[in-house]
C-alpha positions in Angstrom: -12.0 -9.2 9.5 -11.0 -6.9 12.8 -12.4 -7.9 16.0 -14.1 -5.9 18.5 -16.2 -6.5 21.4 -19.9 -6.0 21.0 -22.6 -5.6 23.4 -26.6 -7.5 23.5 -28.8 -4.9 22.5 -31.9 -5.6 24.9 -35.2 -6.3 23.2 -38.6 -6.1 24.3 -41.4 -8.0 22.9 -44.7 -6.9 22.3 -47.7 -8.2 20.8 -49.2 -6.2 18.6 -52.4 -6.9 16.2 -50.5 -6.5 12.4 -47.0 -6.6 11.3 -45.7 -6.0 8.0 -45.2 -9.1 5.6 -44.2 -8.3 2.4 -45.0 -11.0 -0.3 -41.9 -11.2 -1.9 -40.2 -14.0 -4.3 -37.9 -16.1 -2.9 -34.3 -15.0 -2.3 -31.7 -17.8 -3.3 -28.9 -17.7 -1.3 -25.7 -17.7 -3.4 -23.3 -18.6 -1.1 -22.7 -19.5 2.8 -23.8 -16.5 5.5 -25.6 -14.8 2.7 -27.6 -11.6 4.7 -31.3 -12.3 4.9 -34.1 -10.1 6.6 -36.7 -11.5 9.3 -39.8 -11.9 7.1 -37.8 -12.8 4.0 -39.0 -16.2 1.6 -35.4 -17.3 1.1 -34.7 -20.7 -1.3 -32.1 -22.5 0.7 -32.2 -25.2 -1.7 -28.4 -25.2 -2.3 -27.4 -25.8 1.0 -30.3 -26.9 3.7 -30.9 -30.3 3.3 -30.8 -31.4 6.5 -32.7 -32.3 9.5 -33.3 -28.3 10.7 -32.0 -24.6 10.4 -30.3 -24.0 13.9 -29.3 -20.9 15.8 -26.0 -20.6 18.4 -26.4 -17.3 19.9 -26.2 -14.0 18.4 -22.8 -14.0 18.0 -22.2 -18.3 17.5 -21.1 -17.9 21.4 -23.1 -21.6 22.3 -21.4 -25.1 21.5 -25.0 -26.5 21.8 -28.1 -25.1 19.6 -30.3 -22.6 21.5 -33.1 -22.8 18.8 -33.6 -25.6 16.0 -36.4 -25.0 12.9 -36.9 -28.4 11.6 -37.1 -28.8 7.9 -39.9 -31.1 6.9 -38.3 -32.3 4.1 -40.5 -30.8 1.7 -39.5 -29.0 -1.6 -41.9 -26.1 -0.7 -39.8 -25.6 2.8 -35.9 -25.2 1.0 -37.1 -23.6 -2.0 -39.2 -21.0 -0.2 -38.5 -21.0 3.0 -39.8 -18.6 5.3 -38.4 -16.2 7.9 -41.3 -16.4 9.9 -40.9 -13.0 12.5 -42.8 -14.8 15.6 -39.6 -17.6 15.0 -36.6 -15.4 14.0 -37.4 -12.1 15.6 -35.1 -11.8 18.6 -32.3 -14.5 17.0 -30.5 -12.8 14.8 -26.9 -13.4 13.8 -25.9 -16.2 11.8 -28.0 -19.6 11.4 -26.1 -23.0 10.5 -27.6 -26.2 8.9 -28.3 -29.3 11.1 -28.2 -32.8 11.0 -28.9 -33.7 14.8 -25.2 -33.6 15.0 -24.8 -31.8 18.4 -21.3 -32.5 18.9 -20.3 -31.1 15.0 -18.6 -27.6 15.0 -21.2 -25.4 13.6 -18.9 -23.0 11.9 -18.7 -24.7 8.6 -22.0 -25.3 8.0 -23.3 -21.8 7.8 -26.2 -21.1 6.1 -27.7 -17.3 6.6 -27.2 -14.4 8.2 -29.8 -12.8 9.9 -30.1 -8.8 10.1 -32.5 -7.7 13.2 -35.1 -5.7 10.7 -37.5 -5.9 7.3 -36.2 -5.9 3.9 -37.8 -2.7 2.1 -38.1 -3.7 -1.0 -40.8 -3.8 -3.6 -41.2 -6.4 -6.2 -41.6 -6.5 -10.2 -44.4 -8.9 -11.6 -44.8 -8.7 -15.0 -48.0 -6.4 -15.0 -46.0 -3.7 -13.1 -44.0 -2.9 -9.7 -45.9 -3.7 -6.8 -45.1 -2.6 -3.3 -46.0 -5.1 -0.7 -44.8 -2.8 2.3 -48.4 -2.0 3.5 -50.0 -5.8 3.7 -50.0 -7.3 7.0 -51.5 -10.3 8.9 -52.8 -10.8 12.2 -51.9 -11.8 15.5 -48.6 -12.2 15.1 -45.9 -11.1 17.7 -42.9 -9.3 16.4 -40.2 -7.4 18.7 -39.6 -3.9 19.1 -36.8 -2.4 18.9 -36.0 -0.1 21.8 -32.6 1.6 23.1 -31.2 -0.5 26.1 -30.5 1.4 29.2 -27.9 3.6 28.7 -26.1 3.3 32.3 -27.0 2.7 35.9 -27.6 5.6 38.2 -25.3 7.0 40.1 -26.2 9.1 42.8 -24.3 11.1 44.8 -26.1 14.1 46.7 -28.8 16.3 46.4 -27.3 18.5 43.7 -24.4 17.5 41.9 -23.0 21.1 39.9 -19.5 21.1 38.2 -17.3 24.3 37.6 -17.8 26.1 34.7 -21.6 25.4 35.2 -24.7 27.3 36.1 -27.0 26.1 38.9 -30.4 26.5 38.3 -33.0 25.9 40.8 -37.2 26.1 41.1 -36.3 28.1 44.0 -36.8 32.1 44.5 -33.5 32.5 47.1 -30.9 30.1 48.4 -28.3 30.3 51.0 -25.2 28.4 50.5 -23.1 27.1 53.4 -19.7 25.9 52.8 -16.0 25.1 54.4 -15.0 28.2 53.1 -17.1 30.1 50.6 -21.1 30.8 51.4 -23.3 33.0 49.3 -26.3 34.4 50.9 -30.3 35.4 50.0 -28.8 35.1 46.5 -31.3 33.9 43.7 -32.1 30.3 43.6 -30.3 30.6 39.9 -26.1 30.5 40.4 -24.1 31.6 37.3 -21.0 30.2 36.0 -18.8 33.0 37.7 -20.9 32.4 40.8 -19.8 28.8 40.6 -16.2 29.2 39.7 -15.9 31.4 43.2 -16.9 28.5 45.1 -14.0 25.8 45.7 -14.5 22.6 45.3 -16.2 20.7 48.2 -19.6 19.7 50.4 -22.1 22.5 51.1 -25.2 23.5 52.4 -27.4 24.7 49.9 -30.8 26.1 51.9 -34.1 27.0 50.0 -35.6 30.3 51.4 -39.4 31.1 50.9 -41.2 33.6 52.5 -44.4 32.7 54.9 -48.1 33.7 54.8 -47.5 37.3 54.8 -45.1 37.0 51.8 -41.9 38.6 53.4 -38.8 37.8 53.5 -38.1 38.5 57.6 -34.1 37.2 57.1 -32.0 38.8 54.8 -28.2 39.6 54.5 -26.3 42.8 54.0 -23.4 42.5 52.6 -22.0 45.9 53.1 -21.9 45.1 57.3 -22.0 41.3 56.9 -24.9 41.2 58.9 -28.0 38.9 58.7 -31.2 41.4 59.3 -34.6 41.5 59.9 -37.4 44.3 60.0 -38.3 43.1 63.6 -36.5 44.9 66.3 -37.7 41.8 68.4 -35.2 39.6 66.4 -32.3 42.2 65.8 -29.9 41.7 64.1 -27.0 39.3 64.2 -23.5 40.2 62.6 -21.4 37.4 61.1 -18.5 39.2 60.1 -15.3 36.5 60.0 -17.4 33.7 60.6 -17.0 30.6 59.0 -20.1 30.2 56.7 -20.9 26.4 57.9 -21.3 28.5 61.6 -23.6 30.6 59.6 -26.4 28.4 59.2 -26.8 27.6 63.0 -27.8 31.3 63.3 -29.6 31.8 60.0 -31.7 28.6 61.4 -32.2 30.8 65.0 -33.2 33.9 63.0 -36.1 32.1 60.7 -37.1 30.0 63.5 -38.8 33.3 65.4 -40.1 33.8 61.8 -42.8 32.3 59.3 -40.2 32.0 56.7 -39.9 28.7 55.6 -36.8 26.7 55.0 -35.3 23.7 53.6 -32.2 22.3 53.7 -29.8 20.1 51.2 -26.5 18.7 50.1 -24.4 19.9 47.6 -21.4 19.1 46.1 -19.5 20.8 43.5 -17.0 19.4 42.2 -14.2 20.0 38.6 -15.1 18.7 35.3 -15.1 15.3 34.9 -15.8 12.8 32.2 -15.4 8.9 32.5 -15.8 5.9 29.4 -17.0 3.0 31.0 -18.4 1.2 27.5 -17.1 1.2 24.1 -19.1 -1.7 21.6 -19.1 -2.3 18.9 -22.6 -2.5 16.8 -24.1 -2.6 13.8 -26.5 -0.1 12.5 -29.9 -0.5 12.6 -33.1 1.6 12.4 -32.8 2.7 15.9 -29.5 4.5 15.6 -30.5 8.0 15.0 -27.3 8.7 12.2 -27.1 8.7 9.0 -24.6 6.0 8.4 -25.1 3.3 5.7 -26.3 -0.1 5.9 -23.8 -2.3 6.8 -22.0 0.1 8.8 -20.7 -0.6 12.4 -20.3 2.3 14.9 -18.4 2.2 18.0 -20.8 2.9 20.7 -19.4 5.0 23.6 -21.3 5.4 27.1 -19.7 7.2 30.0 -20.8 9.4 33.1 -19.8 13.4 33.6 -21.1 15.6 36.5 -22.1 18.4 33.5 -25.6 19.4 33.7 -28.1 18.1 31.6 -28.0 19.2 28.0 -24.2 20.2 28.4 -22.5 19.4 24.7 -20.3 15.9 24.8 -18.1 15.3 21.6 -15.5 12.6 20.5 -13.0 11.7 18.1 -11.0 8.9 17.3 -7.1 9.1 16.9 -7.4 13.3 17.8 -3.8 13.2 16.7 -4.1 11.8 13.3 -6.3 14.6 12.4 -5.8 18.2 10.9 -7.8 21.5 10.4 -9.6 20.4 7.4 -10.8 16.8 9.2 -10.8 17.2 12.9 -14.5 18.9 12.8 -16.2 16.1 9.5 -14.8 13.5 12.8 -15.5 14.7 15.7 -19.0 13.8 16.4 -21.1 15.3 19.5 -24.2 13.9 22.3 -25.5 15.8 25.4 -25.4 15.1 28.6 -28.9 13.2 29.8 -30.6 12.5 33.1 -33.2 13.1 35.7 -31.2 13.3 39.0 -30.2 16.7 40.3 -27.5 14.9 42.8 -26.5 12.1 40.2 -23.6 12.0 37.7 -25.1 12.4 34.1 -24.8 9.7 31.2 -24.3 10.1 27.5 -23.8 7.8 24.8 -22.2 9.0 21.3 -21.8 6.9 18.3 -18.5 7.1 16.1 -18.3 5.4 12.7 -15.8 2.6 12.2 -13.7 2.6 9.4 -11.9 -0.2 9.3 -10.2 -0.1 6.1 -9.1 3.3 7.1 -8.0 2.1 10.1 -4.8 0.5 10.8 -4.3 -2.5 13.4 -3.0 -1.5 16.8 -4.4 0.6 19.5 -6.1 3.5 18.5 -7.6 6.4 21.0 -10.7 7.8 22.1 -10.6 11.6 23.2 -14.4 12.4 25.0 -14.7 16.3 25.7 -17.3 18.5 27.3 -17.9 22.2 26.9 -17.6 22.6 30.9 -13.6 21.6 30.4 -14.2 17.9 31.3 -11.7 15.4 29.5 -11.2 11.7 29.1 -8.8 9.7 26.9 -9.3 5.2 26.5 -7.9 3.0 23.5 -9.5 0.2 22.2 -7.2 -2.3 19.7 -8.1 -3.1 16.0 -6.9 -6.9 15.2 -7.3 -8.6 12.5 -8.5 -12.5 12.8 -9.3 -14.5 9.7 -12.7 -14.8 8.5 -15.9 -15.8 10.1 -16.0 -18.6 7.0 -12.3 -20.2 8.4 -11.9 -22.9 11.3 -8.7 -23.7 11.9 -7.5 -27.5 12.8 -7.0 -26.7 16.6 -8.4 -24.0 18.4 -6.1 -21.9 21.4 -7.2 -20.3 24.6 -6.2 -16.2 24.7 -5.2 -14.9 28.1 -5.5 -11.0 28.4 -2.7 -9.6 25.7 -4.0 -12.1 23.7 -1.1 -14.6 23.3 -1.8 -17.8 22.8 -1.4 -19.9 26.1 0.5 -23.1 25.3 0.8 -25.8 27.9 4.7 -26.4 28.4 4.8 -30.2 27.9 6.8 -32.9 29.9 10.3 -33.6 28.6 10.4 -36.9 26.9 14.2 -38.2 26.8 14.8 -40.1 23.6 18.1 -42.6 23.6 19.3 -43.2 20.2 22.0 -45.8 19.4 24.3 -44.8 16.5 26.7 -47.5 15.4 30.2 -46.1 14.2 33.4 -48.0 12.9 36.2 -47.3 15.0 39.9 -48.1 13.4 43.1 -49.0 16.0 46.0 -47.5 15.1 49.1 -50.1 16.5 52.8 -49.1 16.2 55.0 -52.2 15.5 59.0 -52.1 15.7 60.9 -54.3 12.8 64.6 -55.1 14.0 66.2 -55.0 10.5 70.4 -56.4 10.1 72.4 -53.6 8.3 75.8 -54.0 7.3 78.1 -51.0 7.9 80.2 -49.3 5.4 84.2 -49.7 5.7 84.3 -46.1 6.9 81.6 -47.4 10.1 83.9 -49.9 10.8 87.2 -47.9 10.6 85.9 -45.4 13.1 84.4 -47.5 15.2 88.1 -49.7 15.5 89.7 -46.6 16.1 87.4 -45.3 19.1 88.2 -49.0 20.2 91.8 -49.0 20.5 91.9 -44.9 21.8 89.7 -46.6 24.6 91.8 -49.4 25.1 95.1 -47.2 25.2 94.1 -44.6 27.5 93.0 -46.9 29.8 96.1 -49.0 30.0 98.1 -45.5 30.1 95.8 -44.1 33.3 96.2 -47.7 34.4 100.5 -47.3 34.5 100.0 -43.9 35.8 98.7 -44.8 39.2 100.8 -48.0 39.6 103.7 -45.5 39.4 102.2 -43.3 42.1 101.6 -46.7 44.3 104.8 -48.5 44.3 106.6 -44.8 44.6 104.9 -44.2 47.7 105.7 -47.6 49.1 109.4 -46.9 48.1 108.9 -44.1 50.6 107.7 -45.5 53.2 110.2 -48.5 53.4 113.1 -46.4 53.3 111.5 -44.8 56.4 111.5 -47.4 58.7 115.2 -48.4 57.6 116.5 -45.5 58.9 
């Protein structure tokens, strides 16, 4: 199942002296959040045994019961039990089974689901089909259905008037007075290229009516740029290269020494402009002037735009997904509503939701106006698991709807692993060899070469020694 946000649709209660209650046969519910009707005679017999029938909010959004039906106990109250309107009118949504268990998660024990509305049906009896839709009994309260406020005012002037839009006014002249643009004695009706002459901006807009002798004593010629008057008293006053917001000072001098009568306002004119501020999500009910099937949810879509009253709104979901042939069977179309003159405009537009049709991911909403106004918003499709599934442990969402997982504290963990470790030791064995003959022969001979050349080096330096002695004997002879 996709999620979406939806939106409390306000109610009002009203007591009325009949309602509708059609005698029907008990409805046995075949399975868990089986859709009922207020008014209904259900048989619950297969699944509400216990203490009461209990209610958590429209939508489940309460841990704690915000409305408990006992059951007495009685066969007559499972096996035709009834939606009494003065008990379920205003609550519906889905209603659980309850044992006076407070502290049980209500999700799996579901037993109905409520729609907000009568089952129009007739019943068969065996003498024939009988429709029960007319009967009714007394003083019983029921709600009725009416559209919720669409959005809260917004006012910002005395007359609000975007480009590419007429003015029209309950006046017979007007003068404008602006930074740089003024139109003067014009009709108190402004057309679209009047309008787009005007830059965007504050002005002056001043209601002209003429006094007890019905004329007009302050006109404008445009020829001379001159404001004028039939009394030579007055004269006339020229206001050629004048900035129009110093025009009004003197227009004011010239009707004061008149019985014309004036009156002056704020006006702002401003470019198209179009804003979304709510898209819900809702399911369709007998209110919702479109023919979509039961069942159906729409995606509801309220915004502001400074168009006038009755100006055509349309939109389309994913513009860019479309082509010739589907653009027009998806684009669907409101007007503009409201009372103020000086306020921004509302409307409200209902698109279907397809959801099969529809892949998950962000998808976009393109709101247009025939006055050039434009505005783009997504919305996401997710897909969640069923209303019927309740998982073991339950997570907390932040915005991008990731799951938010305390990091826990590290926990060091020691283990002891026992391992055999084997000593390698190197040992020396002294082991007696005995030499071959050829060993020994060479190893006399190295002997006896060492012995000779010793004794030979030995001899040698004997020589020397005594020979120098000789020497020196003979020397001191002499």
């Amino acid at each position: 199942m996709r999620s979406f946000s939806i939106v409390f649709l306000l109610m009002l209660v009203l007591p009325v002296s009949a309602a509708t209650y059609p005698l029907n046969p008990p409805y046995r519910l075949d399975h868990q959040g089986q859709t009922v009707y207020i008014n209904d005679t259900i048989d619950i017999s297969g699944y509400g045994w216990g203490t009461g029938v209990a209610w958590y909010g429209r939508y489940g959004e309460y841990n704690l019961p915000q409305y408990v039906r006992p059951l007495t106990g009685t066969k007559k109250d499972v096996f035709k039990f009834w939606l009494d309107p003065s008990i379920f009118s205003g609550r519906g949504g889905m209603w659980y089974q309850f044992y006076d268990n407070t502290t049980e998660n209500h999700g799996n024990l579901e037993l109905f689901y409520l729609m907000e509305g009568y089952r129009n049906k007739s019943t068969t009896y065996p003498n024939g089909t009988t429709n029960y839709e007319n009967l009714s009994i007394s003083n019983v309260t029921v709600p009725v259905k009416i559209p919720d406020f669409i959005l809260s005012d917004i006012h910002v002037t005395d007359y609000l008037l975007s480009k590419n839009d007429s003015l029209n006014t309950k006046f017979e002249k007007i003068w404008l007075f602006g930074r740089v643009n003024g139109l003067y004695n014009v009709s108190g009706n402004l057309s679209i290229k009047q309008v787009n002459l005007l830059e965007p901006g504050s002005y002056k807009l001043t209601s002209h009516k003429a006094g007890k002798n019905t004329i007009f004593e302050v006109g404008y010629d445009n020829t001379t740029e001159t404001l004028t008057t039939p009394w030579r008293a007055i004269g006339l006053v020229s206001i050629a290269g004048i900035q129009p917001r110093l025009v009004l000072p003197r227009f004011e001098s010239m009707i004061n020494k008149t019985d014309d009568i004036i009156y002056t306002y704020d006006l702002e004119v401003q470019e198209p402009s179009l804003t979304v501020n709510r898209m819900d999500e809702i399911a369709v009910s007998d209110y919702i002037p479109i023919a979509f099937g039961i069942d159906t949810t729409v995606l509801d879509v309220r915004g502001y735009t400074n168009a006038k009253v009755g100006t055509k709104i349309s939109a389309i979901i994913d513009p860019d997904k479309q082509t010739v042939r589907t653009i027009n069977d998806n684009t669907y179309t409101t007007i503009a509503e409201g009372s103020d003159m000086g306020g921004m405009r509302y409307y409200r537009v209902y698109l279907p939701l397809i959801k099969k049709e529809m892949p998950n991911g962000i998808h976009t909403l393109k709101v247009t106006s025939t006055t050039g106004g434009i505005v783009y918003a997504d919305f996401p499709i997710s897909e969640l698991p069923a209303d019927s599934y309740v998982p073991n442990a339950t997570l907390k969402y932040i915005g991008d709807r990731n799951p938010w997982i305390p990091t826990p504290t590290p926990i060091t963990i020691t283990n002891v692993v026992e391992k055999t470790v084997v000593v390698k030791e190197t040992i020396v064995v002294k082991v007696n060899v005995t030499p071959s003959q050829e060993s020994v022969n060479a190893a006399v001979s190295d002997f006896w070469t060492k012995i000779v050349t010793e004794v030979l080096i030995g001899a040698g330096i004997l020589i020397v020694v005594g020979y120098v002695v000789s020497i020196i004997y003979r020397g001191r002879k002499r």
